[in-house]
VEXDREN-2710 file (C-alpha; in Angstrom, 1 decimal):
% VEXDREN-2710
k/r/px/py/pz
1/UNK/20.3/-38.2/-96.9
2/UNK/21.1/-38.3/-93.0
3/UNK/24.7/-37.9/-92.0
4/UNK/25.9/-40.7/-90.2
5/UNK/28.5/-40.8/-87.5
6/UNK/31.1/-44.3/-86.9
7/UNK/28.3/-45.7/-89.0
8/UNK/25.9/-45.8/-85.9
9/UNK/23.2/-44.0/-84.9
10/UNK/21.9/-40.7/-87.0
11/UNK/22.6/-37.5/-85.5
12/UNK/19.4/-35.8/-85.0
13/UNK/18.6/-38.9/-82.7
14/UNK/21.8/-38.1/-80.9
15/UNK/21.0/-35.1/-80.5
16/UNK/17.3/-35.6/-79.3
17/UNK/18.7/-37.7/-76.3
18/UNK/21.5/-35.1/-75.8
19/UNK/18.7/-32.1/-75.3
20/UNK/16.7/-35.0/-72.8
21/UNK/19.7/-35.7/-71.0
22/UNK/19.9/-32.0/-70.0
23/UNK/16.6/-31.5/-69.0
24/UNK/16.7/-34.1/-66.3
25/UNK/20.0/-33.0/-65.1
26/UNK/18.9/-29.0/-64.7
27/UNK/15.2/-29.7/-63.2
28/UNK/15.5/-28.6/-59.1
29/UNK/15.4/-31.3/-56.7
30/UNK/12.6/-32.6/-54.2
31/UNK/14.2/-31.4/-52.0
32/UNK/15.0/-27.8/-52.9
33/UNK/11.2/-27.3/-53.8
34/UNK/10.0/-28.0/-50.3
35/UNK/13.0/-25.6/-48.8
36/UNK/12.2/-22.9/-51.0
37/UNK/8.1/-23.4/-50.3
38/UNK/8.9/-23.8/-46.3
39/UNK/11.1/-20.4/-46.7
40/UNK/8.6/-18.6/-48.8
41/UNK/5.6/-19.6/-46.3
42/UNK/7.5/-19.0/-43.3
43/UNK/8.7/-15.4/-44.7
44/UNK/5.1/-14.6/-45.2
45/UNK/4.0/-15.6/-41.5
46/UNK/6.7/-13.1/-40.1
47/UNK/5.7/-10.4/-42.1
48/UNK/2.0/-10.9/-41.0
49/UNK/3.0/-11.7/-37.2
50/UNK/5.1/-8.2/-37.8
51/UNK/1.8/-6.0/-39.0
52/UNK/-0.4/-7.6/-36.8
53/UNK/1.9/-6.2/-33.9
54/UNK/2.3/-3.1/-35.1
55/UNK/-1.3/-2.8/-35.4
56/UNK/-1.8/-4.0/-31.6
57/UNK/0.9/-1.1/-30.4
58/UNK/-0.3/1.8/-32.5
59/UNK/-3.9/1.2/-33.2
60/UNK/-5.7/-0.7/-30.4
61/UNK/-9.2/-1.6/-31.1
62/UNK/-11.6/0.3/-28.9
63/UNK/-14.9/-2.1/-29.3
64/UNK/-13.1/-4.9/-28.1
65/UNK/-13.6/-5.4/-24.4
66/UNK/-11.8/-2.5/-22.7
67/UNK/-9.4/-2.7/-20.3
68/UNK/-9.2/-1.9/-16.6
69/UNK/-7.0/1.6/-17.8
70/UNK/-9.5/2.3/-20.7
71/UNK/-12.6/1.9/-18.4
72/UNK/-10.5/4.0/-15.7
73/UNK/-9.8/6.6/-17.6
74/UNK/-13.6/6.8/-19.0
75/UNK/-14.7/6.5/-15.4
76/UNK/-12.7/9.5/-14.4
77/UNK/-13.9/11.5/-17.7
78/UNK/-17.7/10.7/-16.2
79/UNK/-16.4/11.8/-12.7
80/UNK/-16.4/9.2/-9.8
81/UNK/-18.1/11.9/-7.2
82/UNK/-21.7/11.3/-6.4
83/UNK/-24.4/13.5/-8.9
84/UNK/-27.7/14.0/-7.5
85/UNK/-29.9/13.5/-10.8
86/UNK/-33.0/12.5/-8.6
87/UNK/-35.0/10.6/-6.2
88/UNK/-36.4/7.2/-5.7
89/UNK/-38.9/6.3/-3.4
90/UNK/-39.2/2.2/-2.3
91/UNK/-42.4/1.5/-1.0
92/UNK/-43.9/-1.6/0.5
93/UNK/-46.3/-3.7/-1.7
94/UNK/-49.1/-1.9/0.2
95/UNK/-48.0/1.5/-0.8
96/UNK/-46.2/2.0/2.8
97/UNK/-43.0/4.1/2.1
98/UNK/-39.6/2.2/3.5
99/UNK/-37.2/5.1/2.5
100/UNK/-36.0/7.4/-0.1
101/UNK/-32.7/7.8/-1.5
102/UNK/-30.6/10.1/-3.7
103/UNK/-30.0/8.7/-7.2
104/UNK/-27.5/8.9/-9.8
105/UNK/-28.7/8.2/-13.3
106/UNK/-27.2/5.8/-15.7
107/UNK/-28.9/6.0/-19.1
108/UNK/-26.9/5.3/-21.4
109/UNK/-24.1/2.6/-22.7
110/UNK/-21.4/4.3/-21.7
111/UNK/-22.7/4.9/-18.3
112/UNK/-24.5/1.8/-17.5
113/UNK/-21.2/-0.2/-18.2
114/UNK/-19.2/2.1/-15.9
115/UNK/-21.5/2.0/-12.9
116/UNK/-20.3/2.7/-9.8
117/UNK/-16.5/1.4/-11.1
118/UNK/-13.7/2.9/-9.4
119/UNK/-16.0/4.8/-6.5
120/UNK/-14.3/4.3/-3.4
121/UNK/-17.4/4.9/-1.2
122/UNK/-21.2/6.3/-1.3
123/UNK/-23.4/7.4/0.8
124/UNK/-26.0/5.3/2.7
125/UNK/-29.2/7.4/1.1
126/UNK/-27.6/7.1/-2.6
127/UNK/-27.6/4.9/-5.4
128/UNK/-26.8/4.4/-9.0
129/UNK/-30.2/3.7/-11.1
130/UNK/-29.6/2.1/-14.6
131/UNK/-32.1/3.0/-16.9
132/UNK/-32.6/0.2/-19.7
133/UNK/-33.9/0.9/-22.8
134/UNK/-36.2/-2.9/-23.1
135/UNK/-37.2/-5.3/-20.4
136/UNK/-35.3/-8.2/-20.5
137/UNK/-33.1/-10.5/-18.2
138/UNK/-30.5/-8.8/-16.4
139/UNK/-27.3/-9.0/-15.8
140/UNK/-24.3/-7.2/-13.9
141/UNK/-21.1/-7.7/-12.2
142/UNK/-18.5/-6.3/-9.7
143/UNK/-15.5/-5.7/-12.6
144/UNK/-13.5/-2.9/-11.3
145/UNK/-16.2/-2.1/-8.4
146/UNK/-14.3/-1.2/-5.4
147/UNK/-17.5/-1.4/-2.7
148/UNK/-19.8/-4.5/-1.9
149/UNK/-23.4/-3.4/-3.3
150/UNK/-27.0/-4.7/-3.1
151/UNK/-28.4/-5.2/-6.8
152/UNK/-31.9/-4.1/-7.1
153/UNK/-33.8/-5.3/-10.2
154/UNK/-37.3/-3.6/-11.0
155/UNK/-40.0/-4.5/-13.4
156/UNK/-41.7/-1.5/-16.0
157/UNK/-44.7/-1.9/-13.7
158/UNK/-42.0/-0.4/-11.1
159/UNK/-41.8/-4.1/-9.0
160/UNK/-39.2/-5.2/-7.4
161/UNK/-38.4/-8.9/-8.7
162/UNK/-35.0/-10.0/-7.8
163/UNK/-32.4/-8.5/-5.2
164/UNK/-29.0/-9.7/-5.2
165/UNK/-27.2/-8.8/-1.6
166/UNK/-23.8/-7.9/-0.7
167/UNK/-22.0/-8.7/-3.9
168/UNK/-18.5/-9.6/-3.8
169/UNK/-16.0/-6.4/-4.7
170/UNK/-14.3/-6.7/-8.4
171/UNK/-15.5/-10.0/-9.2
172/UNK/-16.7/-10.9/-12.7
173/UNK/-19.3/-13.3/-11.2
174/UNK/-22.8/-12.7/-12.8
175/UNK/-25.5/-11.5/-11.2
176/UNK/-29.1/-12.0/-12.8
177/UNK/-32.1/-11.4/-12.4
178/UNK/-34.9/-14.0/-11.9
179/UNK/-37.2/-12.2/-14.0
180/UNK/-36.8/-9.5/-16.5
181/UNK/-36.2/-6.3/-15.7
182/UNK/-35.8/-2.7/-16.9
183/UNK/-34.3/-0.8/-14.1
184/UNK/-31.7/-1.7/-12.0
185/UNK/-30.3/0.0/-8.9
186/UNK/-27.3/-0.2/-6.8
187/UNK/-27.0/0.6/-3.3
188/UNK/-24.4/0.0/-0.1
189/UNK/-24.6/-3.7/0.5
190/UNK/-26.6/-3.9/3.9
191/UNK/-29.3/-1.6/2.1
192/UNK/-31.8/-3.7/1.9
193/UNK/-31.9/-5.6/4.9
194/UNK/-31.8/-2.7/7.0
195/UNK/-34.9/-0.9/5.6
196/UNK/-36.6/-4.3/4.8
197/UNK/-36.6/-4.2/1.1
198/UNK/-38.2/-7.3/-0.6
199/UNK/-38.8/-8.8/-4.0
200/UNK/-42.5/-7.5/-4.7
201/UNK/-42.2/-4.1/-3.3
202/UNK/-42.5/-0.8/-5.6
203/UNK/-40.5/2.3/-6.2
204/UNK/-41.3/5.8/-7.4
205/UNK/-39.0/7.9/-8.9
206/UNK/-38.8/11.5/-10.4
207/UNK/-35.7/12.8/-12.2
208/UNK/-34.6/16.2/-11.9
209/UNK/-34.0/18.3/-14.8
END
């Protein structure tokens, strides 16, 4: 038999809405929830933020684009006096020879993305000559170049096909080539129109060992 209490309701119903009762009364709030979530979400966003600037001050990332320091300091490693590595010849489409200069060979990434940065002056018979590995459209700019330069892009058949004159010091303006081109070479702006240097002209060159 069930117990019955005041001759009412049994007790294990009382007791069922007792233990219901309870549960609604302990459950969190709405509003509790969302403050704990936003706390949670915004603790994890500081600790991320705080990682991500350690790893900025101790740990910068070199193959990202360097800065004007990093490519400094690379340019000093490389030197920034003149090296005579060879000669280059321009001649005139009809084989006539215009003049010869002193070159500086850039061959590889590290050098052809230094260039003539930081170089405070050259010489009017030198030049820098960028070797590229394919033929392709060129392109260059004036980052961190002290010195307005003619840009002199040649063909593999040794053709000159596009010259870009007097370009604008430590500008990050593009200069391209009209066609492609897998040589480039850099000389004091002025160059070219003093020794008449024009697009379909020819050089030579010989590199010294």
């Amino acid at each position: 038999s069930v117990k019955m209490i005041n001759n009412s309701k049994p007790v294990h119903k009382l007791m069922a809405r007792g233990k219901k009762t309870f549960k609604k009364t302990d459950r969190p709030g709405k509003a509790y929830v969302q403050n704990r979530i936003i706390y949670t979400y915004s603790s994890i966003a500081l600790v991320v933020l705080l990682i991500i600037l350690l790893v900025v001050m101790f740990y910068p990332d070199r193959n990202a684009s360097p800065g004007a320091e990093y490519e400094k300091d690379i340019a000093r490693r490389l030197g920034l006096d003149f090296k005579r590595q060879g000669e280059l010849t321009f001649l005139t489409a009809g084989g006539d020879t215009l003049v010869t200069i002193e070159i500086e060979v850039a061959d590889d990434d590290v050098k052809r993305q230094i260039g003539m940065m930081f170089r405070e002056k050259m010489k009017e018979h030198q030049g820098m000559f960028f070797i590229f590995p394919v033929q392709e459209i060129r392109s260059f700019w004036m980052r961190n170049t002290l010195i307005p330069l003619d840009m002199i892009f040649v063909n593999r058949e040794n053709e000159i096909v596009t010259i870009r004159k007097n370009t604008t010091p430590q500008s990050e303006i593009s200069y391209f080539s009209s066609q492609p081109a897998l040589y480039v070479i850099e000389v004091n702006a002025g160059f070219t129109d003093k020794f008449q240097i024009n697009s379909g002209d020819r050089i030579i060159w010989q590199r010294f060992q």
